[in-house]
C-alpha positions in Angstrom: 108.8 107.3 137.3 108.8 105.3 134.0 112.1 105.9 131.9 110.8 107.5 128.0 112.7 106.3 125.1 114.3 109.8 125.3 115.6 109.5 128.1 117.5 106.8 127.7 120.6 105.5 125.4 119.7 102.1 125.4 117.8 100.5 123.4 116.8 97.2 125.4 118.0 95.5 128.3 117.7 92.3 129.9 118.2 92.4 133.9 119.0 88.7 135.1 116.4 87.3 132.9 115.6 83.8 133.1 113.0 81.8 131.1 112.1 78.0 132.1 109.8 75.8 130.0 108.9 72.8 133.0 112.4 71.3 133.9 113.7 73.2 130.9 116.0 76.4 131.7 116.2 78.2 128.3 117.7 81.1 129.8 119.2 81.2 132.5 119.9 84.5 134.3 120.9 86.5 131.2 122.2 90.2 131.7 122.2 92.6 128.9 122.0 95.6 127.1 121.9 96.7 123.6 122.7 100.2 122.7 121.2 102.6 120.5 122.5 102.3 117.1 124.6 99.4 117.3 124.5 96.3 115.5 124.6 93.0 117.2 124.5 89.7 115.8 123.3 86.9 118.3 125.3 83.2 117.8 124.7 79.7 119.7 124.3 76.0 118.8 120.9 74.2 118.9 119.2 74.3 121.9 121.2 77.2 123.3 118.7 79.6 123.8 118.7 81.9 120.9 115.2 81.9 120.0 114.2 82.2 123.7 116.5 85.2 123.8 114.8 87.2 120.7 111.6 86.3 122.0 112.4 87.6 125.6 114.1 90.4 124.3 111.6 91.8 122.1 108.6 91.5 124.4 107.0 88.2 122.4 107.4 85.6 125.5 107.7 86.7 129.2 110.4 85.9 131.5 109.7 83.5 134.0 112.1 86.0 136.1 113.9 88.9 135.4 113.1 92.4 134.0 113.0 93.8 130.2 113.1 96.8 129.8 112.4 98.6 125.8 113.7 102.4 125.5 113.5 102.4 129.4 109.8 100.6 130.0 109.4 97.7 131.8 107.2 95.2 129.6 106.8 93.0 132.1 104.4 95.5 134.1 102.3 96.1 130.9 98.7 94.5 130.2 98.9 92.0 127.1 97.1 94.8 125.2 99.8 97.3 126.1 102.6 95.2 125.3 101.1 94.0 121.9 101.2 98.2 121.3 104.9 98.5 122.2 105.4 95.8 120.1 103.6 96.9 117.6 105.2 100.8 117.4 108.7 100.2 118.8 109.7 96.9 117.6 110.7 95.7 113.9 111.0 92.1 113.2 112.0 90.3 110.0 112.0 87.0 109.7 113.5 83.7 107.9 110.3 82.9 105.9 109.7 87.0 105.0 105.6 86.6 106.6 104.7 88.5 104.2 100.3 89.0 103.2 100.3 87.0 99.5 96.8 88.9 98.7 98.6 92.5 99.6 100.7 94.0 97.3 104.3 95.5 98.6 102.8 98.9 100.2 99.7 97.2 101.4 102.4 94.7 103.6 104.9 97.3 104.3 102.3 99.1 106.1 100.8 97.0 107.6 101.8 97.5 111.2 100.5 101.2 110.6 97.5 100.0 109.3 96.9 97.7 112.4 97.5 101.0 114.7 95.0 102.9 113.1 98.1 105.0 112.0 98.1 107.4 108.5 101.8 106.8 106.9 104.4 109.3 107.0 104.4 109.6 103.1 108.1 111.3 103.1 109.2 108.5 105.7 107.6 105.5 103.7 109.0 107.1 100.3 112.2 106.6 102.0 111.9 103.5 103.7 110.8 102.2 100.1 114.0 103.9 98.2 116.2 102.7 100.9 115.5 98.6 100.2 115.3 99.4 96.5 111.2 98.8 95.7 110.4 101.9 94.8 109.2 100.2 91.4 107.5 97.0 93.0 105.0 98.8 95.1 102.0 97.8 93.4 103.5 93.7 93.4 102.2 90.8 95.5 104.9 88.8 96.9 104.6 86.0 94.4 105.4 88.6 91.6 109.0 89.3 93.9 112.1 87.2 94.4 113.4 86.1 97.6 115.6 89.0 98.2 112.8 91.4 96.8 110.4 90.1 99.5 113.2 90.2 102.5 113.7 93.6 101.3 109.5 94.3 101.7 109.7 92.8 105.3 112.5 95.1 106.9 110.8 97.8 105.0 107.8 96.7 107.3 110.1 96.4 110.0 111.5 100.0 110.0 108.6 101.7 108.7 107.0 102.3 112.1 110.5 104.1 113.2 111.0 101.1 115.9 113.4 101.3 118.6 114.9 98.6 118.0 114.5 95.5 114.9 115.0 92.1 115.2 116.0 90.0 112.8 115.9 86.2 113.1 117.8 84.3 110.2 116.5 86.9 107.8 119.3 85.1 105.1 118.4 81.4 105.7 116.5 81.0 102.8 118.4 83.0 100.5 121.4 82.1 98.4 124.4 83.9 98.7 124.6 86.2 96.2 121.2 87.8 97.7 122.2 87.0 101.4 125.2 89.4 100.8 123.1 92.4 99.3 120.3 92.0 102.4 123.1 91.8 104.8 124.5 94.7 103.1 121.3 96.5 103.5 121.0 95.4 107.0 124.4 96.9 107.6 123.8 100.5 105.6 120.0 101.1 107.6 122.3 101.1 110.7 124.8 103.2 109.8 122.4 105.4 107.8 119.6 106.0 110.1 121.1 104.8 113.4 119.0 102.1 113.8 119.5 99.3 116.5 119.5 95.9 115.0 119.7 92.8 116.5 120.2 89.9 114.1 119.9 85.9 115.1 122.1 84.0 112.8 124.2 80.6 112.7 126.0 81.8 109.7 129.5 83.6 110.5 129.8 85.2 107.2 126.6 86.9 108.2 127.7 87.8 112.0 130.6 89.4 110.5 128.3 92.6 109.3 127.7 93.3 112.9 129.8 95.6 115.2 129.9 92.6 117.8 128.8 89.3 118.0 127.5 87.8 121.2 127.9 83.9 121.6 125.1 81.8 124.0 125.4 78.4 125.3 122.9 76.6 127.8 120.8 79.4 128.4 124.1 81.8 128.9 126.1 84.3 127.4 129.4 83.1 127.1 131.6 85.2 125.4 131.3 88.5 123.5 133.6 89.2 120.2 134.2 92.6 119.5 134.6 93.7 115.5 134.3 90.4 113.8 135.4 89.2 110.9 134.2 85.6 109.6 137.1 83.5 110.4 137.2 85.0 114.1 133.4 84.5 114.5 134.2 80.7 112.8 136.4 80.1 115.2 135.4 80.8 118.6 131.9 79.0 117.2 133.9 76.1 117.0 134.6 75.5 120.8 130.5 76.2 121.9 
């Protein structure tokens, strides 16, 4: 019998998951699981699998072997149409370049994934959502009326606002300066230990790693090495011998 999301306390897990592109093994028999309400940042150099990882993990690509399983179902035995759901109602993502609608305003793109499902908004939930990321007075703004930490802040709105089991978030800070990467990080940090929320974040930045509860480290295709409440100079240094 298929596992429901209640019936299980994690979140998503990988099951000797290996993905090859041709020759190419961009994962290579990976083994995990991420628990509900944790925070996990994901670390590697170029070419070490990290994007091949989110992508497996959150039910965009398909193994080549191996099972994924999202609050307890197997993706992998879904129809395309049935996975795009999942993804669709149980995943968040939020990405480097914010992929945000320029023609909708703020609301129009944070609900959007609702709008796609043919789902009404939770007004009280989406009230919340908004308040949380601090737009509460940029509802009615396009993107291009909102600075770069105004519009990162839209897109994990969009992220959470379908209640996902799990978000993704793949260099969410690259193209923000400091100052603004702190506060999302900072946001990033208080949704989880706010709402419970699972959060996976892809980063190469160890000042940004550090928000996380634990920092897993990948190298060819592998997970090497897993570092347990991490601060930026511990993160720094074991990135140094990848």
């Amino acid at each position: 019998m298929t596992m429901t999301a209640e019936a299980t306390a994690e979140a998503v897990s990988l099951d000797a998951v290996t993905r090859t592109y041709g020759p190419v093994r961009a994962l290579d028999g990976v083994t995990w699981t991420f628990r509900r309400g944790g925070f996990t940042a994901v670390m590697g150099p170029s070419g070490s699998g990290k994007s091949t990882f989110l992508h497996c993990a959150s039910g965009l690509d398909r193994p080549t072997e191996g099972t994924v399983r999202i609050g307890g179902v197997d993706i992998g035995r879904l129809s395309e149409t049935k996975r795009t759901r999942l993804r669709r109602e149980r995943i968040g993502y939020v990405f480097q370049d914010f992929n945000l609608v320029p023609s909708m305003d703020v609301e129009q793109n944070i609900t959007l994934p609702l709008h796609l499902g043919g789902v009404r908004a939770d007004r009280a939930w989406l009230e919340e959502v908004v308040r949380r990321v601090g737009l509460s007075d940029r509802l009615r703004h396009r993107p291009s009326e909102l600075s770069g930490g105004q519009q990162q802040r839209a897109a994990l709105a969009r992220a959470l606002v379908t209640r996902p089991e799990v978000v993704f978030a793949d260099e969410p800070t690259g193209a923000l300066d400091p100052r603004t990467a702190r506060d999302v990080l900072r946001l990033l940090r208080e949704t989880v230990d706010a709402t419970g929320q699972t959060l996976v974040l892809v980063t190469h930045d160890p000042a940004a790693a550090a928000w996380a509860d634990s920092v897993l480290f990948l190298s060819g295709g592998r997970i090497v090495d897993e570092l347990a409440d991490p601060s930026p100079s511990s993160v720094a240094a074991r990135w140094e011998t990848l």
